[in-house]
PDB file with SEQRES, HELIX, SHEET and CRYST1 records, atoms N, CA, C and O in Angstrom:
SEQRES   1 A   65  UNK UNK UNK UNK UNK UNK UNK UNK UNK UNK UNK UNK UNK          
SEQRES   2 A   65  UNK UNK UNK UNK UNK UNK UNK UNK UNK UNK UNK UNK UNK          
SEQRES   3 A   65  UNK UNK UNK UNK UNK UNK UNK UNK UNK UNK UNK UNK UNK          
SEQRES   4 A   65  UNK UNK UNK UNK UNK UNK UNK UNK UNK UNK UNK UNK UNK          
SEQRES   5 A   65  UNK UNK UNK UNK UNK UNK UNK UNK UNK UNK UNK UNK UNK          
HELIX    1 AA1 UNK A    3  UNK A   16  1                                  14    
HELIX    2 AA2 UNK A   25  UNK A   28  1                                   4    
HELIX    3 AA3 UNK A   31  UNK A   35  1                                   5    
HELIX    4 AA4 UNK A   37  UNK A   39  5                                   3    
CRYST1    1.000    1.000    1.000  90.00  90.00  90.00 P 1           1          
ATOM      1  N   UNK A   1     161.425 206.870  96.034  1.00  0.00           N  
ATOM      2  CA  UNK A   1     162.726 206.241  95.853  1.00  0.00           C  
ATOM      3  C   UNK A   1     162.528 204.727  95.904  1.00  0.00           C  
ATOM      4  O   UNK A   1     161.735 204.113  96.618  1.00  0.00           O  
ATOM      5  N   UNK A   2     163.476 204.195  94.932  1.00  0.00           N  
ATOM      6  CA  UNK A   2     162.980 202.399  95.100  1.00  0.00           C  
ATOM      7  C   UNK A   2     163.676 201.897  95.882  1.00  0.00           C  
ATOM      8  O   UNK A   2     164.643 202.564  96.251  1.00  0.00           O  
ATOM      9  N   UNK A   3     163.470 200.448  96.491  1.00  0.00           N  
ATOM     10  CA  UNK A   3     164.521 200.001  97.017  1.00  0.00           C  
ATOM     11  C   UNK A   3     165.674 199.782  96.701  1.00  0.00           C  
ATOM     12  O   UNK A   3     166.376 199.884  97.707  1.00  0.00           O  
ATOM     13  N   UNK A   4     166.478 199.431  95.475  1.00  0.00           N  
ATOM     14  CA  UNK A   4     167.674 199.508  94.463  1.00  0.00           C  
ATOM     15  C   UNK A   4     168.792 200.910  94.938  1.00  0.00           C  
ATOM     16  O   UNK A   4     169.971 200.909  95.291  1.00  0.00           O  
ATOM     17  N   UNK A   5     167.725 202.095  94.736  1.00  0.00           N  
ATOM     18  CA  UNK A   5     168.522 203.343  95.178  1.00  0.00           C  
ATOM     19  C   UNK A   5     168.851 203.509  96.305  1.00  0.00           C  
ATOM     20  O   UNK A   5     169.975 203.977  96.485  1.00  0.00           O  
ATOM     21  N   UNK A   6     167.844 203.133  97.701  1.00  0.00           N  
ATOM     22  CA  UNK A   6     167.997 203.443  99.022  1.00  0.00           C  
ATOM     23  C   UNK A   6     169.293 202.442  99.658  1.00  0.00           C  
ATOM     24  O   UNK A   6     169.870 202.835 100.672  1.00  0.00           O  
ATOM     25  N   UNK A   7     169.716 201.116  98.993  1.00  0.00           N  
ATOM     26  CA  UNK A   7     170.535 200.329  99.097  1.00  0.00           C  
ATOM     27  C   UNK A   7     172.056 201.175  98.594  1.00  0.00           C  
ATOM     28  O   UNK A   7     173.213 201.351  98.976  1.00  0.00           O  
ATOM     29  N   UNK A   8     171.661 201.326  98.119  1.00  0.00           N  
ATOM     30  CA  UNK A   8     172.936 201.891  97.304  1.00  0.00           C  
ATOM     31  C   UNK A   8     173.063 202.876  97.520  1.00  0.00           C  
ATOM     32  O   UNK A   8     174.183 203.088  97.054  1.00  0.00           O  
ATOM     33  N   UNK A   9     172.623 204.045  98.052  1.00  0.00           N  
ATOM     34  CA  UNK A   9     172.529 205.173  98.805  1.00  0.00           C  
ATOM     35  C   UNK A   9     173.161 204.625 100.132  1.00  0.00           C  
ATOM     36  O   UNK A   9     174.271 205.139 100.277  1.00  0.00           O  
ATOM     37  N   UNK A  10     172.900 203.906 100.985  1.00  0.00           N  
ATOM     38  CA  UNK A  10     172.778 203.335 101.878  1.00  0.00           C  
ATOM     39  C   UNK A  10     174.521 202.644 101.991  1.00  0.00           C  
ATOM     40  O   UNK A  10     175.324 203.001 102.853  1.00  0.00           O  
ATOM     41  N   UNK A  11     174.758 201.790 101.095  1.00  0.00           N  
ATOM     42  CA  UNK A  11     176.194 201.275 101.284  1.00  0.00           C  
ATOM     43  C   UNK A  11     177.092 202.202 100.895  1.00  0.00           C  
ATOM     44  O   UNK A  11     178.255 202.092 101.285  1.00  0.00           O  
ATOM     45  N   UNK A  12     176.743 203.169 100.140  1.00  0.00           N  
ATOM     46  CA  UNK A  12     177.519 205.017  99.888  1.00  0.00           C  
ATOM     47  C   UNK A  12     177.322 205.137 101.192  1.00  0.00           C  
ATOM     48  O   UNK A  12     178.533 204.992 101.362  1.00  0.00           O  
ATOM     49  N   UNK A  13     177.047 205.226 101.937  1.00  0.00           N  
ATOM     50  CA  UNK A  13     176.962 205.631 103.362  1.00  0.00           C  
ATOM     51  C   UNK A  13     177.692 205.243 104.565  1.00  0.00           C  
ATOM     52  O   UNK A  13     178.064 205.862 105.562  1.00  0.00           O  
ATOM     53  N   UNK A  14     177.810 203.696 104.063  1.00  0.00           N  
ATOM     54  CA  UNK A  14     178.418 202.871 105.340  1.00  0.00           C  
ATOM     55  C   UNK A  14     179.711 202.772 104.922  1.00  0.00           C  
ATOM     56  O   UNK A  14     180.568 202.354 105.700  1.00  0.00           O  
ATOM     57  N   UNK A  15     180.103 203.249 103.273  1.00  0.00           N  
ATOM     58  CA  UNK A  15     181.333 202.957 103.054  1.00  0.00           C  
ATOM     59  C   UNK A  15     181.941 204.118 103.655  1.00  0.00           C  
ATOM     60  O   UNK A  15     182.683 203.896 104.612  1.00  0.00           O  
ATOM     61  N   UNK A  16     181.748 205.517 103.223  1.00  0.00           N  
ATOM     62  CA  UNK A  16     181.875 206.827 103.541  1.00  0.00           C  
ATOM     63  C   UNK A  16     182.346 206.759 105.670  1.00  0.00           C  
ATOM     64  O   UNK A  16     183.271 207.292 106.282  1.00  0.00           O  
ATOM     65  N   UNK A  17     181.197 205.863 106.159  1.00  0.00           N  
ATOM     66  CA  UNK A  17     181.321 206.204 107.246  1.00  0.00           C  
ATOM     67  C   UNK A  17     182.658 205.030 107.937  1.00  0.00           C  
ATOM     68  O   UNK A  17     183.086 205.082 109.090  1.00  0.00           O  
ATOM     69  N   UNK A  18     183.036 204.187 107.018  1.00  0.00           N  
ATOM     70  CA  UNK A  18     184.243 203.258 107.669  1.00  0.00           C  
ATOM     71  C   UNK A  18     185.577 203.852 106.796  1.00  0.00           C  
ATOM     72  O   UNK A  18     186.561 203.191 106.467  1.00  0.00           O  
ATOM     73  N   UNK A  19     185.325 205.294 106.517  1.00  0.00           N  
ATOM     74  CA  UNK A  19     186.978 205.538 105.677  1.00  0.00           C  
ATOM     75  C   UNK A  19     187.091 205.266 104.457  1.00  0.00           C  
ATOM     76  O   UNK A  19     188.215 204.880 104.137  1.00  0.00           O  
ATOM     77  N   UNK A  20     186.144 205.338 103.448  1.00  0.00           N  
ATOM     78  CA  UNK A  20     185.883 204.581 102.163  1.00  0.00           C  
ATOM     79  C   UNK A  20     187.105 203.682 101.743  1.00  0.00           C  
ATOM     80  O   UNK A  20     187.913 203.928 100.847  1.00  0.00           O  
ATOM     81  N   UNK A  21     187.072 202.582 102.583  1.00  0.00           N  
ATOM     82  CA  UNK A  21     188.173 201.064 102.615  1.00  0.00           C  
ATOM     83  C   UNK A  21     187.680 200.495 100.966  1.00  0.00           C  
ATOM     84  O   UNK A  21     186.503 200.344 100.638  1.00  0.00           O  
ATOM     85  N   UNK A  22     188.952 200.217 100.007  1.00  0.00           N  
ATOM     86  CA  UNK A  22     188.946 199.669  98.802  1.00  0.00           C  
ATOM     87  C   UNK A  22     188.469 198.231  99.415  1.00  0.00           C  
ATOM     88  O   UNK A  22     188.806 197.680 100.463  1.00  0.00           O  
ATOM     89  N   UNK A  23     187.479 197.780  98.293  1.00  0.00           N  
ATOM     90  CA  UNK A  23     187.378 195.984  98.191  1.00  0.00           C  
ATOM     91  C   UNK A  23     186.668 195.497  99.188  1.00  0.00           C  
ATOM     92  O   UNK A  23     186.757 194.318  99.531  1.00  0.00           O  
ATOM     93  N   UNK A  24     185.656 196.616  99.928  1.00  0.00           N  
ATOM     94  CA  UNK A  24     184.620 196.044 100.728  1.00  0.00           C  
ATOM     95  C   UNK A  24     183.429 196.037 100.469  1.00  0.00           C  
ATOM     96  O   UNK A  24     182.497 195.843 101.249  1.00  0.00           O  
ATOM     97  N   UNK A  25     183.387 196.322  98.978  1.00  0.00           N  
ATOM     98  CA  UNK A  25     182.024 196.513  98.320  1.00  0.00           C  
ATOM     99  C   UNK A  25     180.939 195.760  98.610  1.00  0.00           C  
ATOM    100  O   UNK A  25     179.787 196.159  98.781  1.00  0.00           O  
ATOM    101  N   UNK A  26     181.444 194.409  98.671  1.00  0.00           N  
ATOM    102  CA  UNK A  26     180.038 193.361  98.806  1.00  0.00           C  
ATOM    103  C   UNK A  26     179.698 193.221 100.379  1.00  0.00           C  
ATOM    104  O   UNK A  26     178.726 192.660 100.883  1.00  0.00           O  
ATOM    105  N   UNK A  27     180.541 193.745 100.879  1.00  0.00           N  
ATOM    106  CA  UNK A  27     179.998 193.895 102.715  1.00  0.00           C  
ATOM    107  C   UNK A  27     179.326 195.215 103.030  1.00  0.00           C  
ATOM    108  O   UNK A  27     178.645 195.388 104.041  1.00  0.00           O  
ATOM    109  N   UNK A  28     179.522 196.005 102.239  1.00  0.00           N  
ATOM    110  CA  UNK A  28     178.879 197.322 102.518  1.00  0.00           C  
ATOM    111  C   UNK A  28     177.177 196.974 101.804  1.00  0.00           C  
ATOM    112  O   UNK A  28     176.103 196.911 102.403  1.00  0.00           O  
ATOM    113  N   UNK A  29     177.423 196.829 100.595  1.00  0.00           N  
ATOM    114  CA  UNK A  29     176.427 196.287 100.222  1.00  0.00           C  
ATOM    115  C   UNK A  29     175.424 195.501 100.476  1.00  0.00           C  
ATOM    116  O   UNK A  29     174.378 195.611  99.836  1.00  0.00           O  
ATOM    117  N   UNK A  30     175.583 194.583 101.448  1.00  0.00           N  
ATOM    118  CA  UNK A  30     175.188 193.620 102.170  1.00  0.00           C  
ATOM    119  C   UNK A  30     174.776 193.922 103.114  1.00  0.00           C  
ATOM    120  O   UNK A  30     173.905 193.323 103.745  1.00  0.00           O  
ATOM    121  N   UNK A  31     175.433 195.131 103.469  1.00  0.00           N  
ATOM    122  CA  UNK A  31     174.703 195.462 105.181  1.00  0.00           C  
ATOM    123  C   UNK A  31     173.691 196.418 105.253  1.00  0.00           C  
ATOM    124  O   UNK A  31     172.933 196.638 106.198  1.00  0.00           O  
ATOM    125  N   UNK A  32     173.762 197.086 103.931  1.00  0.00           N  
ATOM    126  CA  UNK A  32     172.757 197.902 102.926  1.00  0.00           C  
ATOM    127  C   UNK A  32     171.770 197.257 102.795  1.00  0.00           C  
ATOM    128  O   UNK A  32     170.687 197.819 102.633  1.00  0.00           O  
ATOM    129  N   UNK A  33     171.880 195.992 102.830  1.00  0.00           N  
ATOM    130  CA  UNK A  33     170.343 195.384 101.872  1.00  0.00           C  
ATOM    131  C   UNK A  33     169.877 195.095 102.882  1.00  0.00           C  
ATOM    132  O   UNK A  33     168.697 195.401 103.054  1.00  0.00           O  
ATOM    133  N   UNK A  34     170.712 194.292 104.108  1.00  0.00           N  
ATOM    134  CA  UNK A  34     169.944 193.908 105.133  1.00  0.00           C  
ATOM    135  C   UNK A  34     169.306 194.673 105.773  1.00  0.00           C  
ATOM    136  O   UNK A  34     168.259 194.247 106.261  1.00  0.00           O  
ATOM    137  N   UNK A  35     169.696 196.076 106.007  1.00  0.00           N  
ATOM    138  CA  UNK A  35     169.396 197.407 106.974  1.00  0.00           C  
ATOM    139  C   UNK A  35     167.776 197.857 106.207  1.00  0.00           C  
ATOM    140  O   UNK A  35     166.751 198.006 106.873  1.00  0.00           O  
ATOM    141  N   UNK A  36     167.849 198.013 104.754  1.00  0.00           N  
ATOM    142  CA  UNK A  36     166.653 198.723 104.042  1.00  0.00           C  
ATOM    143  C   UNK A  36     165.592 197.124 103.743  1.00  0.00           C  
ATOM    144  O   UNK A  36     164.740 196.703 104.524  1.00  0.00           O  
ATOM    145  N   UNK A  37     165.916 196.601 102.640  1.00  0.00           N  
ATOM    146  CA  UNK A  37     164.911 195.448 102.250  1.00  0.00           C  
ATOM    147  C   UNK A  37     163.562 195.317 103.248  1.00  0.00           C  
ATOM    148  O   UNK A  37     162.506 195.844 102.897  1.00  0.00           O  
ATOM    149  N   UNK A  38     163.669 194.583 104.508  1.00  0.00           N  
ATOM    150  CA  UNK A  38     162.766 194.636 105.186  1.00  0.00           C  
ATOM    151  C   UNK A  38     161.635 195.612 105.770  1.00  0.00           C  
ATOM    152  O   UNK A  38     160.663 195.293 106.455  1.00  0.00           O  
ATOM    153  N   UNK A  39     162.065 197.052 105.260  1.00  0.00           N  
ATOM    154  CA  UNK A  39     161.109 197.744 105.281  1.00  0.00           C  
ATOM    155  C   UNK A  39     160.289 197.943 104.080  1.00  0.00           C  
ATOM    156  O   UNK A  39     159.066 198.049 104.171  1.00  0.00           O  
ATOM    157  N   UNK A  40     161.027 198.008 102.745  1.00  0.00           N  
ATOM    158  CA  UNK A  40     160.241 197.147 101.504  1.00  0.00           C  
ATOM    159  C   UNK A  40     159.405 196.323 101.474  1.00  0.00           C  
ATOM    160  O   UNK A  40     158.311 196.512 100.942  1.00  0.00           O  
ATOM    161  N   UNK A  41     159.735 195.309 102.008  1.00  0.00           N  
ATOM    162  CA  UNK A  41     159.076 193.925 102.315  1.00  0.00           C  
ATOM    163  C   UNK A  41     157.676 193.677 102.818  1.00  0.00           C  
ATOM    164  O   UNK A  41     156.826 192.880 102.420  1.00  0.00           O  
ATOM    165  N   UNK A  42     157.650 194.714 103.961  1.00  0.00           N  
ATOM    166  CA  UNK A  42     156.620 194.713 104.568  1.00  0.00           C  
ATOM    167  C   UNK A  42     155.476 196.187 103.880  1.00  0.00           C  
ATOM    168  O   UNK A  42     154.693 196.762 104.636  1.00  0.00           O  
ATOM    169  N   UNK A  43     155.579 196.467 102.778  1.00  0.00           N  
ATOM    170  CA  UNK A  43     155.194 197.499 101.864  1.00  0.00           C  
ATOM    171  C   UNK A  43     155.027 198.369 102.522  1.00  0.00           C  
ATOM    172  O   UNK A  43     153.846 198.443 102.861  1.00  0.00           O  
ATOM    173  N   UNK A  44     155.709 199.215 102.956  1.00  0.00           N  
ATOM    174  CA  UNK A  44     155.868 200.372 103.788  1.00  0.00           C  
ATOM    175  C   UNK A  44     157.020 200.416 103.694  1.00  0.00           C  
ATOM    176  O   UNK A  44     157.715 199.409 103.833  1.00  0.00           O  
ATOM    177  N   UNK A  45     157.756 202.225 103.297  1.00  0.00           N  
ATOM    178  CA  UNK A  45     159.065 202.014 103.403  1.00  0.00           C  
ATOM    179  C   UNK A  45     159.362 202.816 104.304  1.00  0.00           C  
ATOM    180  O   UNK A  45     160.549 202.811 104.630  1.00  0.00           O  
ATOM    181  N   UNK A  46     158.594 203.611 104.901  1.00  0.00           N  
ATOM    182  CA  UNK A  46     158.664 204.446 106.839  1.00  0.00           C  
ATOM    183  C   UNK A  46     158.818 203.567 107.916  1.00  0.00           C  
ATOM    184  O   UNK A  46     159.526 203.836 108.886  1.00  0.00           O  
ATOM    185  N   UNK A  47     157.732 201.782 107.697  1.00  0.00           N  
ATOM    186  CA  UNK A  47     157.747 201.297 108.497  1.00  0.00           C  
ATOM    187  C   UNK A  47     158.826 200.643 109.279  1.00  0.00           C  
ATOM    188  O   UNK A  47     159.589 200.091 108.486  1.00  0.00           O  
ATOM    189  N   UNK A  48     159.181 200.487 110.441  1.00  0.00           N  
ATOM    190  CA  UNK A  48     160.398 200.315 111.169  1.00  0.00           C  
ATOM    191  C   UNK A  48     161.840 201.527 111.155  1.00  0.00           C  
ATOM    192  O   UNK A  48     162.951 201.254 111.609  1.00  0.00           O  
ATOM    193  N   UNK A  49     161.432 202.934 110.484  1.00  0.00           N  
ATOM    194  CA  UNK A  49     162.284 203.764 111.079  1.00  0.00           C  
ATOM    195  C   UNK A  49     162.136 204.721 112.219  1.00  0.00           C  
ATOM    196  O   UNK A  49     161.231 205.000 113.006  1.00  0.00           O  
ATOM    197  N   UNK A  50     163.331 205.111 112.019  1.00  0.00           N  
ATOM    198  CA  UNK A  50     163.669 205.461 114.021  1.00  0.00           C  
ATOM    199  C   UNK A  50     162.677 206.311 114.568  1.00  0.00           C  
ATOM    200  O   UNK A  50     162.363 206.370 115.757  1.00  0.00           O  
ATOM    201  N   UNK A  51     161.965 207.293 113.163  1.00  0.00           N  
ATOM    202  CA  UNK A  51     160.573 207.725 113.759  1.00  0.00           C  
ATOM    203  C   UNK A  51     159.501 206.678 114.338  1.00  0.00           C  
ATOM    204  O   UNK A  51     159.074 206.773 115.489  1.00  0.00           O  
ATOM    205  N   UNK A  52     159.151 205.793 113.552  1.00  0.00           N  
ATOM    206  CA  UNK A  52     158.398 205.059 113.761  1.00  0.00           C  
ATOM    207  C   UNK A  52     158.351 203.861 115.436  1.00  0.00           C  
ATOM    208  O   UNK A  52     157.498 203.330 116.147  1.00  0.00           O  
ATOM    209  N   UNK A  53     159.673 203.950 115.362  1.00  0.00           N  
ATOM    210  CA  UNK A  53     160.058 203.002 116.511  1.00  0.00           C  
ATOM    211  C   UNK A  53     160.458 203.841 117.953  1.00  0.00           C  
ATOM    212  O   UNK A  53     160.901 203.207 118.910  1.00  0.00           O  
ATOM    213  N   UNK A  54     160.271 205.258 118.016  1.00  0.00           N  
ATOM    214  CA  UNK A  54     160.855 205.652 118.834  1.00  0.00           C  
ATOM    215  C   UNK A  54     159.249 205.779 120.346  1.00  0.00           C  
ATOM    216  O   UNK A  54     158.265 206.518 120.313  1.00  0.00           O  
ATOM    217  N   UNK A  55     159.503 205.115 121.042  1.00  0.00           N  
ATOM    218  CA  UNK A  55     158.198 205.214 122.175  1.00  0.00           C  
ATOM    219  C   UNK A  55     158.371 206.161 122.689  1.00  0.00           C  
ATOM    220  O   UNK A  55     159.354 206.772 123.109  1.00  0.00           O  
ATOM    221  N   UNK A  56     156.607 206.401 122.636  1.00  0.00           N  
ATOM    222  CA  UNK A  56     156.432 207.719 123.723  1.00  0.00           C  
ATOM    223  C   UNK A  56     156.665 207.556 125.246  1.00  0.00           C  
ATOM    224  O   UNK A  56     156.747 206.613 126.033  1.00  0.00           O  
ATOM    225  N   UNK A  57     156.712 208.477 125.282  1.00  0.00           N  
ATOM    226  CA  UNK A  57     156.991 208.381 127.146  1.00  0.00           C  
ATOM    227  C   UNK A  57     155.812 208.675 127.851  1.00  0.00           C  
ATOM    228  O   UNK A  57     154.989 209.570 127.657  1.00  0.00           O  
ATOM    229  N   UNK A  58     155.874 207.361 129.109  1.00  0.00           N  
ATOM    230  CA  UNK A  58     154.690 207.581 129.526  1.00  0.00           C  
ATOM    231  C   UNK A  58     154.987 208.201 131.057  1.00  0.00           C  
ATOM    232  O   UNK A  58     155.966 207.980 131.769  1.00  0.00           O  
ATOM    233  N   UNK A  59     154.163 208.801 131.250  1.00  0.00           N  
ATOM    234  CA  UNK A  59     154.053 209.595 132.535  1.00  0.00           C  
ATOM    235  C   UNK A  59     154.479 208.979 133.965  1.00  0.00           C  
ATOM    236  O   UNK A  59     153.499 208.247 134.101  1.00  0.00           O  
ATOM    237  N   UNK A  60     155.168 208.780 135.008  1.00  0.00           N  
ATOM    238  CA  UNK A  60     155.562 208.112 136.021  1.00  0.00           C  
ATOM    239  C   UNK A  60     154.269 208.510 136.922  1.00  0.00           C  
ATOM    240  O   UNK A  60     153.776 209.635 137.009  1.00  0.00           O  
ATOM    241  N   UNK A  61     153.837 207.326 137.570  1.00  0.00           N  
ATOM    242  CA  UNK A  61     153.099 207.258 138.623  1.00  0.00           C  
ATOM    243  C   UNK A  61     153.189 208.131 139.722  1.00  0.00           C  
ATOM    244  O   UNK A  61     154.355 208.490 139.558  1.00  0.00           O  
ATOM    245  N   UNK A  62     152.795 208.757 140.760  1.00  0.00           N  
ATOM    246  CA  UNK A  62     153.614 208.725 142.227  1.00  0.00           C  
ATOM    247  C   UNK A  62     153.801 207.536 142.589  1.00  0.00           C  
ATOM    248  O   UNK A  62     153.493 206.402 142.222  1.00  0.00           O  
ATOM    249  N   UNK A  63     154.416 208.075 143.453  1.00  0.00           N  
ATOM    250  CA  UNK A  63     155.194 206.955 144.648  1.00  0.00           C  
ATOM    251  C   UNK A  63     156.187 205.810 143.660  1.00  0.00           C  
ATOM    252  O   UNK A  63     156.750 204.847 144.180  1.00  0.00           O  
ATOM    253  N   UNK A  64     156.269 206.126 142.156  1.00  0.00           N  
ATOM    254  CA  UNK A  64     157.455 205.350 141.457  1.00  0.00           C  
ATOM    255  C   UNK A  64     158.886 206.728 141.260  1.00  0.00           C  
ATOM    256  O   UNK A  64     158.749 207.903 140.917  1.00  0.00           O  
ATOM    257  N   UNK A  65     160.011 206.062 141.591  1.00  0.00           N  
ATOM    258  CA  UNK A  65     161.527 206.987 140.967  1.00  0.00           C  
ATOM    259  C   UNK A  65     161.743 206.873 142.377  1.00  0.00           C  
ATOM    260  O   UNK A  65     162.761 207.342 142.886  1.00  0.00           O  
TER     261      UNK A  65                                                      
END                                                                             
């Protein structure tokens, strides 16, 4: 998928999820580009999602909690 589609997929999404409000196109859009682009950018388009960013858990010491 290119970046073009995932944007636009993407502001279909945010519009859908605020009540699909008439005449907010270029803010949905916008928050679309900002949200996806940067994982483009950095040529990886997995890199920085919630898989990617989610830390493992590390084991508690004794004598920590």
């Amino acid at each position: 998928m290119n970046v073009e589609q995932r944007i636009r997929e993407r502001a279909y999404e945010i519009w859908e999820s605020k009540g699909r409000p008439e005449g907010q196109e270029f803010e949905h859009w916008s928050q679309a580009r900002d949200e996806i682009e940067p994982y483009y950018k950095e040529g990886d388009a997995t890199a920085g999602s919630i898989e990617s960013s989610v830390a493992i858990p590390m084991p508690r010491s004794e004598g920590q909690g």
